[in-house]
C-alpha positions in Angstrom: 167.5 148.9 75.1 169.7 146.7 73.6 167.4 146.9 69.7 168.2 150.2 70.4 171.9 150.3 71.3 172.8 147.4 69.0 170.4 148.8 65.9 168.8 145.0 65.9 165.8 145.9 63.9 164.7 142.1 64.2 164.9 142.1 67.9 162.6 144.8 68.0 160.5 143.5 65.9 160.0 140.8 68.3 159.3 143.2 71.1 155.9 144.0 70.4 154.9 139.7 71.0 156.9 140.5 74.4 155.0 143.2 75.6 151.3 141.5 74.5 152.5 138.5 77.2 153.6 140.9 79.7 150.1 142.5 79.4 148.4 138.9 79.7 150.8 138.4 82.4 150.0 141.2 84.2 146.1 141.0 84.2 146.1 137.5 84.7 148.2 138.6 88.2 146.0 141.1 88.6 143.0 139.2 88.6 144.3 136.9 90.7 145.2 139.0 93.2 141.8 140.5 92.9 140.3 137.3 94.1 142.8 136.1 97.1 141.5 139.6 98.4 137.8 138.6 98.3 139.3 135.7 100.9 141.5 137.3 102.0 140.5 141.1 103.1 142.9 142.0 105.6 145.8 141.9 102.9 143.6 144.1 100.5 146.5 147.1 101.1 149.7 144.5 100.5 147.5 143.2 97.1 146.4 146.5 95.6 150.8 146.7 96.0 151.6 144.2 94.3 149.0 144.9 91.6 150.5 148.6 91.5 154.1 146.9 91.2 153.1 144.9 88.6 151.6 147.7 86.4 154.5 149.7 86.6 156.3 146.9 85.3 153.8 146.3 82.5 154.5 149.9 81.2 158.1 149.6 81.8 157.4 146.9 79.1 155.7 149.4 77.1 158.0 152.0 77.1 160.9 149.8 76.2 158.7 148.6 73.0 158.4 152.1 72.3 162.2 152.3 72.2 162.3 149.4 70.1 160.0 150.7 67.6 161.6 154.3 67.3 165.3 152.0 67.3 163.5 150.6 63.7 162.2 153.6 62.6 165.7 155.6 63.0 167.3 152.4 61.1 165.0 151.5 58.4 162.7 154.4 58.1 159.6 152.0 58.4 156.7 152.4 61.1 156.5 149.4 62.8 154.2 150.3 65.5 150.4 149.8 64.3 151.9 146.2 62.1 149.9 143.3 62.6 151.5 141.2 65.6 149.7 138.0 66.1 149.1 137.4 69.6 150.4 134.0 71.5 147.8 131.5 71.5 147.9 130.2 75.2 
């Protein structure tokens, strides 16, 4: 929101590195959770929550990259969502 409000085209550029960890994040959660409920199988219904928490917050994350992108588009007429973004090494 604030690329957006602000028009800071390199902060939105910056987004798109953002949102790739918040997708690592989130499966990495998610797989984690995934195995606790294999020990754990009486929590299955509080785990499959938090897993559907934390994909809600994962496209949360998307949505706001696609904010970003269409802040970048409206001030510098360029297409920034299909540019190469190298992905964190971990």
């Amino acid at each position: 929101m604030r690329a957006y409000a602000d028009g800071d085209c390199e902060l939105a550029r910056t987004l798109k590195l953002k949102d790739r960890e918040l997708d690592a994040l989130t499966r990495d959660f998610s797989d984690k959770l995934v195995e606790r409920a294999t020990v754990d199988s009486e929590l299955v219904p509080s785990y499959l929550d938090l897993i559907f928490v934390a994909r809600a917050l994962e496209r949360i994350g998307d949505h706001a990259t696609n904010i970003a992108e269409d802040s970048f588009w409206r001030d510098r007429a360029a297409d920034i969502r299909h540019t190469y973004s190298p992905k964190k090494e971990d």
